[in-house]
PyMOL Python script that loads the backbone (N, CA, C, O; Angstrom):
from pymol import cmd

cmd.read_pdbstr("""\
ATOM      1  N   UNK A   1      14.885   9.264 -11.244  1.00  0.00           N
ATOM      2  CA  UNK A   1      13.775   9.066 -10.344  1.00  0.00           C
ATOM      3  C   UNK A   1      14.245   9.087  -8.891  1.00  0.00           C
ATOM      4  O   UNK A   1      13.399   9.530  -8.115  1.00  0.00           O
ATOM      5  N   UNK A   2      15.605   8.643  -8.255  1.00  0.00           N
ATOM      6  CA  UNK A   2      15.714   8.794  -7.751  1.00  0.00           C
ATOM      7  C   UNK A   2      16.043  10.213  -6.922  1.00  0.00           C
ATOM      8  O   UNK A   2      15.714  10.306  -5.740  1.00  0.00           O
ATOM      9  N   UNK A   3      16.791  11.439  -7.703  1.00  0.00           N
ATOM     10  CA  UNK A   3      17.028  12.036  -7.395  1.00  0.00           C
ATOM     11  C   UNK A   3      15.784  12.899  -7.442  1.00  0.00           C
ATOM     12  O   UNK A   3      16.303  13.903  -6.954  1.00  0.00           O
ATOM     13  N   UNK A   4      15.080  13.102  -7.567  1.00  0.00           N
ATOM     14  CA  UNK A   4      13.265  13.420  -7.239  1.00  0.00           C
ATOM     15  C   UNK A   4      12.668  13.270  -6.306  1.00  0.00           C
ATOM     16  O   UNK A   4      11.950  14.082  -5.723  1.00  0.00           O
ATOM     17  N   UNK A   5      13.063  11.459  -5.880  1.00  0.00           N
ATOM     18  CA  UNK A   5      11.945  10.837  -4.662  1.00  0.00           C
ATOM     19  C   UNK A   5      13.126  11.573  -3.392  1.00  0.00           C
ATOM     20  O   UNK A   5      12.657  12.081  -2.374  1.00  0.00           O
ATOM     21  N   UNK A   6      14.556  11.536  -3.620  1.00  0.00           N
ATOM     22  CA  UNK A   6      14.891  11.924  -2.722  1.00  0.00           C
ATOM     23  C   UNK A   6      14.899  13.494  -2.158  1.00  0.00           C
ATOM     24  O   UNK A   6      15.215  13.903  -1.041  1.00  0.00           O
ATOM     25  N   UNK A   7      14.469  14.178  -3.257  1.00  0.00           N
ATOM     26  CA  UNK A   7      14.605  15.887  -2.859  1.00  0.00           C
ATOM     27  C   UNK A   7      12.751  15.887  -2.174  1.00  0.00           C
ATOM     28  O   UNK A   7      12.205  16.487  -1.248  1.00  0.00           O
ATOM     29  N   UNK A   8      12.408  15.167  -2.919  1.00  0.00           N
ATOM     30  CA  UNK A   8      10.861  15.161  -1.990  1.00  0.00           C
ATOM     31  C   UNK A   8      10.908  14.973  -0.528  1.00  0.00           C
ATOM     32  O   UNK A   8      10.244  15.666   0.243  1.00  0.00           O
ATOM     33  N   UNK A   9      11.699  14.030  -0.156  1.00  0.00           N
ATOM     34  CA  UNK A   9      12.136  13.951   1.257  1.00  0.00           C
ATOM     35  C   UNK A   9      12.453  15.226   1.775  1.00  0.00           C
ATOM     36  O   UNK A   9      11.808  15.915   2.564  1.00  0.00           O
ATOM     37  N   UNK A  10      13.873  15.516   1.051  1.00  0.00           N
ATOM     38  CA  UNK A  10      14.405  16.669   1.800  1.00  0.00           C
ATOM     39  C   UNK A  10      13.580  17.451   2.048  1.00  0.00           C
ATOM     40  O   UNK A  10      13.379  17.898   3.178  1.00  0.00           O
ATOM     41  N   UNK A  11      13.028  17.718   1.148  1.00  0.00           N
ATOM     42  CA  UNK A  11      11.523  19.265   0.989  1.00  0.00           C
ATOM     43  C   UNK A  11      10.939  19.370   2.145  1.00  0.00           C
ATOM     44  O   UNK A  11      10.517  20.409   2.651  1.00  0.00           O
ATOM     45  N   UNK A  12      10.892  17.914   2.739  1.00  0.00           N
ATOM     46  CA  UNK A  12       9.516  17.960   3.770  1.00  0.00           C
ATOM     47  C   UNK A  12      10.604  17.875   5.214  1.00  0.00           C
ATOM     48  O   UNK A  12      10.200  17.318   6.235  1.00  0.00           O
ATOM     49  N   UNK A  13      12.212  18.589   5.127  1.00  0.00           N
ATOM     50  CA  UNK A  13      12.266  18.311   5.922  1.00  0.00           C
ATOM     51  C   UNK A  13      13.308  17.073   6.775  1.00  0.00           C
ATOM     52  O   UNK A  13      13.766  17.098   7.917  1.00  0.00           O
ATOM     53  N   UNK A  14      13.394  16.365   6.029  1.00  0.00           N
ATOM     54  CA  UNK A  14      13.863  14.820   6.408  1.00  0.00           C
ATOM     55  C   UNK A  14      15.127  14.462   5.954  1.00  0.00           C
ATOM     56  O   UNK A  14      15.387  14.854   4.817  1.00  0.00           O
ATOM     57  N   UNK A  15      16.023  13.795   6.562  1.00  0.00           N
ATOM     58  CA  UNK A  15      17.265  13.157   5.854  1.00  0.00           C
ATOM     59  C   UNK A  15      17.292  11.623   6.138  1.00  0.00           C
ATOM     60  O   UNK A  15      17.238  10.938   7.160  1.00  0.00           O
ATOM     61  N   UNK A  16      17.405  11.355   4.692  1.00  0.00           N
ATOM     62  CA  UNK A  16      17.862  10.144   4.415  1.00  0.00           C
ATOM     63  C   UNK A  16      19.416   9.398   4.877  1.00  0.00           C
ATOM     64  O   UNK A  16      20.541   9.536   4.397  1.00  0.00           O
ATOM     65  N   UNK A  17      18.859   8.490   6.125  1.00  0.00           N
ATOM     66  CA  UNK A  17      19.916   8.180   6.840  1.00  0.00           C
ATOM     67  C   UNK A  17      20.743   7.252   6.395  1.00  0.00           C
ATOM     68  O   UNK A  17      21.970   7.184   6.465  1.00  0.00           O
ATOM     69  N   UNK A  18      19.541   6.163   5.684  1.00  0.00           N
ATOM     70  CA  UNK A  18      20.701   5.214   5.154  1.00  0.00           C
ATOM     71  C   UNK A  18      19.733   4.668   4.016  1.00  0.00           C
ATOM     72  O   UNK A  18      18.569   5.065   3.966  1.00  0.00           O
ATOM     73  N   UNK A  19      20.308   3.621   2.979  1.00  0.00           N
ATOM     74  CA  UNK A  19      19.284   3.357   1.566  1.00  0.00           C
ATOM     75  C   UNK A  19      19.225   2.294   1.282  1.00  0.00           C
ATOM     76  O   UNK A  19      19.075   2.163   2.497  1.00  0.00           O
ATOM     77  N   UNK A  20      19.177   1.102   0.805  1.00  0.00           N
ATOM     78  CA  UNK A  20      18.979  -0.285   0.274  1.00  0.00           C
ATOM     79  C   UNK A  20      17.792  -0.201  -0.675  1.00  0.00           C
ATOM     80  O   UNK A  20      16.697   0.357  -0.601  1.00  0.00           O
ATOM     81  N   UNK A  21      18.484  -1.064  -1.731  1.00  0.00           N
ATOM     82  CA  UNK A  21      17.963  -1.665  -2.866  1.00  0.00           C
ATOM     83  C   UNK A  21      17.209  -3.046  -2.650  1.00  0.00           C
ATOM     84  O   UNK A  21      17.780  -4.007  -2.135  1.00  0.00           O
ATOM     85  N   UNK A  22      16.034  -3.080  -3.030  1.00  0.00           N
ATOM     86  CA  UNK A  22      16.095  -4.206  -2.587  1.00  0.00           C
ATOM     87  C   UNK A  22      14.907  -5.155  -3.763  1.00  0.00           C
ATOM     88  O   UNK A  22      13.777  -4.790  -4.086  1.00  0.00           O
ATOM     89  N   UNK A  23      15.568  -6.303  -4.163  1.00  0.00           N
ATOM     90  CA  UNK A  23      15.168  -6.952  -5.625  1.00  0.00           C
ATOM     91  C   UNK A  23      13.890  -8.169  -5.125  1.00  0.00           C
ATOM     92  O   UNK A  23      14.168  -9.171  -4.468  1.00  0.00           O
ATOM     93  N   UNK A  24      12.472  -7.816  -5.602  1.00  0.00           N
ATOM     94  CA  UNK A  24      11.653  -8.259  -5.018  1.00  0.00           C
ATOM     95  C   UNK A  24      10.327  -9.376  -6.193  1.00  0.00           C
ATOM     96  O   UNK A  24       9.187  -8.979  -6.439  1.00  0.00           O
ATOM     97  N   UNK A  25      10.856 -10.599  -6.663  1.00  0.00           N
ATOM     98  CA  UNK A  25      10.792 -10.773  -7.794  1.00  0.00           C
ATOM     99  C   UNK A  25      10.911 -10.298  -9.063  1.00  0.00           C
ATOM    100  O   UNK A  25      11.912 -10.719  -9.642  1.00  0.00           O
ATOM    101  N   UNK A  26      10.153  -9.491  -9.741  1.00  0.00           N
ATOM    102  CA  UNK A  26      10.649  -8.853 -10.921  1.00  0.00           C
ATOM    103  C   UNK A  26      10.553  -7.080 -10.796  1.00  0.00           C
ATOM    104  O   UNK A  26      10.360  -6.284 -11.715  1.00  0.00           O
ATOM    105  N   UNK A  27      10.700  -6.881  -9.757  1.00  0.00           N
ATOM    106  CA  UNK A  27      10.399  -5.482  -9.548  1.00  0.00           C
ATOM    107  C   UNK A  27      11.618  -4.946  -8.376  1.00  0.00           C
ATOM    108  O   UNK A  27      11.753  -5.633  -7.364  1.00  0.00           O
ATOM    109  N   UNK A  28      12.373  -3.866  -8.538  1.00  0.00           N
ATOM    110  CA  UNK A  28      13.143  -3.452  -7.446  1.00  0.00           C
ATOM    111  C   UNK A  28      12.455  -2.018  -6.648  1.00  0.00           C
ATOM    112  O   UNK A  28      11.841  -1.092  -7.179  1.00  0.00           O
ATOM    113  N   UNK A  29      12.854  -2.244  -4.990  1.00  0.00           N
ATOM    114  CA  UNK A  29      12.212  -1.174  -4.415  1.00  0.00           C
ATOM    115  C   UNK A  29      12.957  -0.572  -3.828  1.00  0.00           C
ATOM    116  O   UNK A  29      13.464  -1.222  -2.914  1.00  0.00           O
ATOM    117  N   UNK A  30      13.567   1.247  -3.992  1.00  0.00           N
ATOM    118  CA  UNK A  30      14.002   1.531  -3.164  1.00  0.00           C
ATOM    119  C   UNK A  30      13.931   2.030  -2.310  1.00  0.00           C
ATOM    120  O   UNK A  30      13.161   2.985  -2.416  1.00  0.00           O
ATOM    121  N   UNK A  31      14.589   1.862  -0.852  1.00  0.00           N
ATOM    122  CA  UNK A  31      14.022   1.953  -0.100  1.00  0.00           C
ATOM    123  C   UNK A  31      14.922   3.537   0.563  1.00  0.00           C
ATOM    124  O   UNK A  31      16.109   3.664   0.265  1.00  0.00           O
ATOM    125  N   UNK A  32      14.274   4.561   1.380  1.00  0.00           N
ATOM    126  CA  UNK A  32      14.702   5.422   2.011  1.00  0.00           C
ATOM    127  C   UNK A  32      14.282   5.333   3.646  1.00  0.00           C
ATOM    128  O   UNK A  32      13.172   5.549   4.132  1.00  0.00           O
ATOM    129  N   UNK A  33      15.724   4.882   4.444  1.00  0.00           N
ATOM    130  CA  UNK A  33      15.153   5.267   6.026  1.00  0.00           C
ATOM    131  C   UNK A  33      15.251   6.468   6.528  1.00  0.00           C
ATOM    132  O   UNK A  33      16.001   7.291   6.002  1.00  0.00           O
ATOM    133  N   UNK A  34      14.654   6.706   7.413  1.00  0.00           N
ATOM    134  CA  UNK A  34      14.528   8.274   7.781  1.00  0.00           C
ATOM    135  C   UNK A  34      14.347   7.997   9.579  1.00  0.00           C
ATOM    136  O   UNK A  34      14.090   6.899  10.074  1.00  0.00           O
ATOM    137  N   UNK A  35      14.560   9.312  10.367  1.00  0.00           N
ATOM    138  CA  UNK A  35      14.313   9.442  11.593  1.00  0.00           C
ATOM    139  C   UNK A  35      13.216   9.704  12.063  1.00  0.00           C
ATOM    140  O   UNK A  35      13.162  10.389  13.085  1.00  0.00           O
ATOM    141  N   UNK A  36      12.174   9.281  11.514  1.00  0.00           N
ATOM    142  CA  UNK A  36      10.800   9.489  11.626  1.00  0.00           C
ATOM    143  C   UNK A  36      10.088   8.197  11.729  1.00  0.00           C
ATOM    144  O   UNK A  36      10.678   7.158  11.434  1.00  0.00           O
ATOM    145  N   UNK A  37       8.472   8.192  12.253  1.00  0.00           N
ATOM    146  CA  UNK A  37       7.400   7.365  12.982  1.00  0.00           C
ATOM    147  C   UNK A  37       6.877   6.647  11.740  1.00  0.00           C
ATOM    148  O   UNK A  37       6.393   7.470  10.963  1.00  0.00           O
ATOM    149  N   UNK A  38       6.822   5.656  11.382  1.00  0.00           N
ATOM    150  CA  UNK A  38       5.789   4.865  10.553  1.00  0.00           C
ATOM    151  C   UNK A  38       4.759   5.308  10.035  1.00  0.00           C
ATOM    152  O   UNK A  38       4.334   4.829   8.984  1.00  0.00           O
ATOM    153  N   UNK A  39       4.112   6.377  10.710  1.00  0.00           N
ATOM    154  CA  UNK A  39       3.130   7.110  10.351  1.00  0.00           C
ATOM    155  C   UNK A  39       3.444   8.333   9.370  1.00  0.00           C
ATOM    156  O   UNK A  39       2.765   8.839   8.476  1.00  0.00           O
ATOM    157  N   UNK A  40       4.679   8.614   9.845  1.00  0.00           N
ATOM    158  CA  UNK A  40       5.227   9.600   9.041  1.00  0.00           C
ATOM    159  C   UNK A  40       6.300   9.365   7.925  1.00  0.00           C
ATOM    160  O   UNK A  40       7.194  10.098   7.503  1.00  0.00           O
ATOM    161  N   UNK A  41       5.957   8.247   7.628  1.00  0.00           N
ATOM    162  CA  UNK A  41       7.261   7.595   6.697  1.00  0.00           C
ATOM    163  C   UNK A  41       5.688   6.941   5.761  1.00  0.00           C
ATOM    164  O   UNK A  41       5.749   6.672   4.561  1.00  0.00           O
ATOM    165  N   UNK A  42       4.442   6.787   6.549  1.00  0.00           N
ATOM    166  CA  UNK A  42       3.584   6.517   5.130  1.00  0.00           C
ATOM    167  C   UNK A  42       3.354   7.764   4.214  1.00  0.00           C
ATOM    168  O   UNK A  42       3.243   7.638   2.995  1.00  0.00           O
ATOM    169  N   UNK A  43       3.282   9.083   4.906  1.00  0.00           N
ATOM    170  CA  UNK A  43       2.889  10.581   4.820  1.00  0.00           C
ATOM    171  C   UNK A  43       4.070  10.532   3.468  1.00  0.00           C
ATOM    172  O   UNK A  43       3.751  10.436   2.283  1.00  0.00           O
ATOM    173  N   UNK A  44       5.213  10.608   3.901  1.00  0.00           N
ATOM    174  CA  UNK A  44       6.791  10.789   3.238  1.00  0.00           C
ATOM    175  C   UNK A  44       5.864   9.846   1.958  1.00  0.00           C
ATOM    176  O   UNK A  44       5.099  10.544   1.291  1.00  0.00           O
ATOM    177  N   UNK A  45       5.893   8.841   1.725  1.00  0.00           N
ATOM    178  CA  UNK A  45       5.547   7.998   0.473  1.00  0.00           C
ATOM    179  C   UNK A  45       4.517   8.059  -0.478  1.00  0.00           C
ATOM    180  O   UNK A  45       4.308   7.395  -1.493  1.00  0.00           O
ATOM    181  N   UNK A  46       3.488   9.644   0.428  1.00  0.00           N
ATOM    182  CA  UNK A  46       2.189  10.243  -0.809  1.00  0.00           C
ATOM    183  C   UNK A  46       3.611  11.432  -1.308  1.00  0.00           C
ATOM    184  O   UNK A  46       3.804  11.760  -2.479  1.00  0.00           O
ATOM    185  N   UNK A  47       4.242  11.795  -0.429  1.00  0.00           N
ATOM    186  CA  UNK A  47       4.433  13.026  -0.909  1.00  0.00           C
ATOM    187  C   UNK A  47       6.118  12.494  -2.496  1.00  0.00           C
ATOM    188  O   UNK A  47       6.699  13.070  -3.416  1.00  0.00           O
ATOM    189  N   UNK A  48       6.123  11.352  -1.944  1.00  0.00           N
ATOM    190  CA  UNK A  48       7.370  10.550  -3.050  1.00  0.00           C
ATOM    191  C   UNK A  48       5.933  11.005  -4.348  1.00  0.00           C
ATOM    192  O   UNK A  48       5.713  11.960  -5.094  1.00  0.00           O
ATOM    193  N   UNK A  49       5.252   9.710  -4.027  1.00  0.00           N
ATOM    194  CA  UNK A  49       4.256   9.844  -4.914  1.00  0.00           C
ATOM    195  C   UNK A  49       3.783  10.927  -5.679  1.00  0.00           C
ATOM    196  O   UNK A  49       3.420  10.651  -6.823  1.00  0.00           O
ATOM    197  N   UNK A  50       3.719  11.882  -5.377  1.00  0.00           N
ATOM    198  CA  UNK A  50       3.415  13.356  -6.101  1.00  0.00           C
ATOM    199  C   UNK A  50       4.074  13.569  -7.286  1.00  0.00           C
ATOM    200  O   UNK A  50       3.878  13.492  -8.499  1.00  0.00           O
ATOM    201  N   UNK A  51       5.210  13.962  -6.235  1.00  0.00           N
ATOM    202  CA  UNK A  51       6.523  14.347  -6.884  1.00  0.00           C
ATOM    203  C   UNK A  51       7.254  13.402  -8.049  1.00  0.00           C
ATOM    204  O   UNK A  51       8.064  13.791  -8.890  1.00  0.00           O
ATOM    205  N   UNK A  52       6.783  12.169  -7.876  1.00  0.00           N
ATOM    206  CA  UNK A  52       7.426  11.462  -9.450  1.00  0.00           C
ATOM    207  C   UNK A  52       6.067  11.301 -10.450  1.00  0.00           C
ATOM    208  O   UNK A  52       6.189  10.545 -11.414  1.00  0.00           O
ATOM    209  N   UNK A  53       4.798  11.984 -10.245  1.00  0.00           N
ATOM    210  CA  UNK A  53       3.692  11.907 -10.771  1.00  0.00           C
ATOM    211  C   UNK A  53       3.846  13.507 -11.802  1.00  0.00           C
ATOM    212  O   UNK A  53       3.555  13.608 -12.993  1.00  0.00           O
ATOM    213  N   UNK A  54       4.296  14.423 -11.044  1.00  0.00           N
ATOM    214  CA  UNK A  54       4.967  16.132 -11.436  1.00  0.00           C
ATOM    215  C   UNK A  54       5.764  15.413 -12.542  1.00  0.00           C
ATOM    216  O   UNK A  54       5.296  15.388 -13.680  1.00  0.00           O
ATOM    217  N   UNK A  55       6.957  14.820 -12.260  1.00  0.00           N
ATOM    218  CA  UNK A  55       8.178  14.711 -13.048  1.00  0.00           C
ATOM    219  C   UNK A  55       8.052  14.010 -13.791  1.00  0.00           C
ATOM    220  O   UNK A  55       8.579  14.443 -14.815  1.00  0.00           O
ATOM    221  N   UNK A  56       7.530  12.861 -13.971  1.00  0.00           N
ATOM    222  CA  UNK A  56       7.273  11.936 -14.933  1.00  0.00           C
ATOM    223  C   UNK A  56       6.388  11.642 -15.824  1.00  0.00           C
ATOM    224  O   UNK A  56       5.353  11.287 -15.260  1.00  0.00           O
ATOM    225  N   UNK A  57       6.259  11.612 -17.530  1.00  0.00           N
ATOM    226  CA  UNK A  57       5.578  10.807 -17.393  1.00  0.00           C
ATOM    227  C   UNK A  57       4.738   9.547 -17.713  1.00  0.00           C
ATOM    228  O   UNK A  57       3.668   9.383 -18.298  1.00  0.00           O
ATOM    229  N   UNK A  58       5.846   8.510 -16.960  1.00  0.00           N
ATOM    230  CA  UNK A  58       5.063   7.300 -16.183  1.00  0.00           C
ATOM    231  C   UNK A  58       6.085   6.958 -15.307  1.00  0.00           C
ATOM    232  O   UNK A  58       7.152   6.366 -15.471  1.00  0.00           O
ATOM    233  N   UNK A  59       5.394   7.584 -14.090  1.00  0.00           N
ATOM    234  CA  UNK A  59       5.804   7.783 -12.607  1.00  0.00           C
ATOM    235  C   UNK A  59       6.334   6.596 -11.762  1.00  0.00           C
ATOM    236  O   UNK A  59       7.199   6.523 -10.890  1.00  0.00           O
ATOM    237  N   UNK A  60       5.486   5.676 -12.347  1.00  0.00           N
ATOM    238  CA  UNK A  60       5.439   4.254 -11.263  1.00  0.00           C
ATOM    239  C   UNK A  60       5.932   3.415 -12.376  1.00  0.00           C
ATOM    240  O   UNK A  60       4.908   2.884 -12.807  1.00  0.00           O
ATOM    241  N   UNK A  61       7.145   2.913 -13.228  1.00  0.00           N
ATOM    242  CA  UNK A  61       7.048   1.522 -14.023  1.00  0.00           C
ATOM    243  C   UNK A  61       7.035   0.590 -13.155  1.00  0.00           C
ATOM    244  O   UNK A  61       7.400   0.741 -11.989  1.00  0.00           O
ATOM    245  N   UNK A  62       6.556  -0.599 -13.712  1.00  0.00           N
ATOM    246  CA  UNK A  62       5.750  -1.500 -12.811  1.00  0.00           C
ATOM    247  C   UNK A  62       7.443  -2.076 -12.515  1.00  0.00           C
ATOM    248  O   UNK A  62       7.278  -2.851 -11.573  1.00  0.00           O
ATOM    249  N   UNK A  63       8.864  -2.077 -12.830  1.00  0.00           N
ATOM    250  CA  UNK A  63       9.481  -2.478 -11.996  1.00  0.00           C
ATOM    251  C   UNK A  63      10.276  -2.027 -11.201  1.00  0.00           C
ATOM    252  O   UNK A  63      11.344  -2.563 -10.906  1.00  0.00           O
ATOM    253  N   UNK A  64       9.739  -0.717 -10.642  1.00  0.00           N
ATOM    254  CA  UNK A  64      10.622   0.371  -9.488  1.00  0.00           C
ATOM    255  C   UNK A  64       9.397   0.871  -8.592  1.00  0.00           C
ATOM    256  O   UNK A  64       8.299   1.188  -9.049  1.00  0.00           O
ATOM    257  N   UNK A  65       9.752   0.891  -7.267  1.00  0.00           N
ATOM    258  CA  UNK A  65       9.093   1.627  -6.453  1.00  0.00           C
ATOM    259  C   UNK A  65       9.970   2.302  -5.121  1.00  0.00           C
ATOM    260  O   UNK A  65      11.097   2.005  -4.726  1.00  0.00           O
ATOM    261  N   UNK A  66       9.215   3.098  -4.709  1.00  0.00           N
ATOM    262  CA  UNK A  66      10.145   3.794  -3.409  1.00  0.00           C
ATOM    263  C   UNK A  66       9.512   3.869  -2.352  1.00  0.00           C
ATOM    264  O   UNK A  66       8.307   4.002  -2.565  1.00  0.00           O
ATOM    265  N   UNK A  67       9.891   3.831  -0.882  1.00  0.00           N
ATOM    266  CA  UNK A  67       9.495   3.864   0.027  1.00  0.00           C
ATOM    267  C   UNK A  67      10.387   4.166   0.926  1.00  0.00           C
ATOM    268  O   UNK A  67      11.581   3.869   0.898  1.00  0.00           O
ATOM    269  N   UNK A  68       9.542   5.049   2.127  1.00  0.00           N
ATOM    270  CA  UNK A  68      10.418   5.738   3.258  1.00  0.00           C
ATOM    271  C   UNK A  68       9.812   4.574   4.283  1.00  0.00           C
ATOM    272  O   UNK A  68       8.635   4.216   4.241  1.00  0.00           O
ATOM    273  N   UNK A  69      10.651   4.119   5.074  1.00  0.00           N
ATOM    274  CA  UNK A  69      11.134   3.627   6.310  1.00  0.00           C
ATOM    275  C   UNK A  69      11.526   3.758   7.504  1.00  0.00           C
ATOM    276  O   UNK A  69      12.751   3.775   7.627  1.00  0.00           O
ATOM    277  N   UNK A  70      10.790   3.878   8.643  1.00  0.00           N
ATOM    278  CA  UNK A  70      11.466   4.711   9.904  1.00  0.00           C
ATOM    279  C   UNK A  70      13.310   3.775  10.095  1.00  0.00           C
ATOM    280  O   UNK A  70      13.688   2.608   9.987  1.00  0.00           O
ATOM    281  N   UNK A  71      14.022   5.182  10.435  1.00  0.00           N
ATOM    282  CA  UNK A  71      15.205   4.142  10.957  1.00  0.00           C
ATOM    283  C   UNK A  71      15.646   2.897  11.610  1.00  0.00           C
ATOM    284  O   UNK A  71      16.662   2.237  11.394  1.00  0.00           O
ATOM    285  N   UNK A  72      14.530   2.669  12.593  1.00  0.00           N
ATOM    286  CA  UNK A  72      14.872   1.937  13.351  1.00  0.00           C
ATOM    287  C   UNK A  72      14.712   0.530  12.945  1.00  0.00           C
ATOM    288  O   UNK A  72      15.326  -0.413  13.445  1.00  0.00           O
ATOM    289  N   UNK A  73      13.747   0.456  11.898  1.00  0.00           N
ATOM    290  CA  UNK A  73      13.608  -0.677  11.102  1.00  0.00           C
ATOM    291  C   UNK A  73      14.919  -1.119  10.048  1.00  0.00           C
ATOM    292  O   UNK A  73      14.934  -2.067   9.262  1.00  0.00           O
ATOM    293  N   UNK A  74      15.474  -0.603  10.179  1.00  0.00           N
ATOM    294  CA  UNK A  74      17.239  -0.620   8.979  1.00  0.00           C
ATOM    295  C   UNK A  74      17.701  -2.219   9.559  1.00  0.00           C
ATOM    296  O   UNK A  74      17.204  -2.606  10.617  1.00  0.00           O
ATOM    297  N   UNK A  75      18.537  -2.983   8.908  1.00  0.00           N
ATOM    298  CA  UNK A  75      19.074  -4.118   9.358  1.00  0.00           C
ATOM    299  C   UNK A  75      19.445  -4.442   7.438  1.00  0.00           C
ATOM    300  O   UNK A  75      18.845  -4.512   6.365  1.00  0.00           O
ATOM    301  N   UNK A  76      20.852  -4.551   8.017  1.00  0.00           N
ATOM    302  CA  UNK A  76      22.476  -4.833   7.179  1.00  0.00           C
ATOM    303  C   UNK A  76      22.071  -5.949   6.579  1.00  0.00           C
ATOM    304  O   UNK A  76      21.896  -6.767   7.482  1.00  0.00           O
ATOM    305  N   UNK A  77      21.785  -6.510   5.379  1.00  0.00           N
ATOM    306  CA  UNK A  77      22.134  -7.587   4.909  1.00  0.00           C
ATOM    307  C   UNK A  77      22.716  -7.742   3.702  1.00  0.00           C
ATOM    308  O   UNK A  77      22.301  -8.540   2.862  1.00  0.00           O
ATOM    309  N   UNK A  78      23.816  -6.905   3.530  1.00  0.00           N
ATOM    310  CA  UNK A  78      24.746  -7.082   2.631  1.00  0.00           C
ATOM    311  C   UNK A  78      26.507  -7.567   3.039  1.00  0.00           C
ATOM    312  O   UNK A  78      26.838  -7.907   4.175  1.00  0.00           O
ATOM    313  N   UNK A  79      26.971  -7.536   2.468  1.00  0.00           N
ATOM    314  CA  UNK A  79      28.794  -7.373   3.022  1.00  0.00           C
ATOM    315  C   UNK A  79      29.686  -5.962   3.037  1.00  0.00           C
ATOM    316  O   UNK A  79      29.560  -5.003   2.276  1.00  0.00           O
ATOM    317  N   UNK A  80      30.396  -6.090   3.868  1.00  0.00           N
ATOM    318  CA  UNK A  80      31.211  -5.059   3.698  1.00  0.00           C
ATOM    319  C   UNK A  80      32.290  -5.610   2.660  1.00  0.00           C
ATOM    320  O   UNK A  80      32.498  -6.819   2.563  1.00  0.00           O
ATOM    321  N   UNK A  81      33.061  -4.534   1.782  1.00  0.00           N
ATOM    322  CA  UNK A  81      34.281  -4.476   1.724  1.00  0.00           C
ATOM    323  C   UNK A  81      35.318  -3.646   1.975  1.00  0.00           C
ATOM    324  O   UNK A  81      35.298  -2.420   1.860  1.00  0.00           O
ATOM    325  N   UNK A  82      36.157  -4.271   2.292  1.00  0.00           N
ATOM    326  CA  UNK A  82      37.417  -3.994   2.603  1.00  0.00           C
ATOM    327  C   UNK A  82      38.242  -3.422   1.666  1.00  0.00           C
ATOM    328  O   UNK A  82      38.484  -3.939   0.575  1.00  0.00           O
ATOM    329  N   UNK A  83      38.744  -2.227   2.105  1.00  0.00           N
ATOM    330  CA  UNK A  83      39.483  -1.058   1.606  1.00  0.00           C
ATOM    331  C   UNK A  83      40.747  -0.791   1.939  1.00  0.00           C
ATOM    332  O   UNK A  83      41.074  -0.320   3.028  1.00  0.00           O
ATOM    333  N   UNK A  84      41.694  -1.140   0.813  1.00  0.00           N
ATOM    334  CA  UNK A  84      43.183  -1.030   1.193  1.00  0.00           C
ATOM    335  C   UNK A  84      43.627   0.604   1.268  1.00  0.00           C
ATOM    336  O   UNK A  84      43.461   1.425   0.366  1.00  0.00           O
ATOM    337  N   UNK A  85      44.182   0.824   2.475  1.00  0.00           N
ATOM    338  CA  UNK A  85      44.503   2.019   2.522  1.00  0.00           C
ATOM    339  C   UNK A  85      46.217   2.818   2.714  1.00  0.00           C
ATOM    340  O   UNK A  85      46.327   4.044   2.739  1.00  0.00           O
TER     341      UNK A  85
END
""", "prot")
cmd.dss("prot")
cmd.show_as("cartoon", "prot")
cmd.util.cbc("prot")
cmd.orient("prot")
């Protein structure tokens, strides 16, 4: 599913800048940021929508969803690790 919601992106255009998972009581959402307007990151999330509606089918299980995100909204809340080199 993922590799679907994400070529839907590309299709229209868009790269996925950065990604987070994110666990939202019993359901996980993932999330795609992009360099694009809020307005155009709701647009990006009919056209997710399509495309796992084509491929699947049952498109939406009630515990995964996806959504595009303008970049600027991104903020780290995980850890890094450290890589011996």
């Amino acid at each position: 599913m993922i590799e679907v919601a994400a070529a839907a992106v590309y299709a229209q255009g868009c790269s996925v800048r950065q990604t987070s998972l994110k666990q939202l009581g019993g359901e996980m959402r993932y999330e795609f940021y992009v360099d694009e307007s809020a307005k155009r990151c709701g647009e990006l999330n009919f056209v997710i929508a399509e495309a796992l509606c084509e491929s699947f089918e049952d498109p939406a299980p009630e515990f995964v969803t996806f959504a595009c995100r303008p970049l600027s909204s991104y903020q780290f809340e995980g850890d890094f690790i450290q890589v011996k080199r």
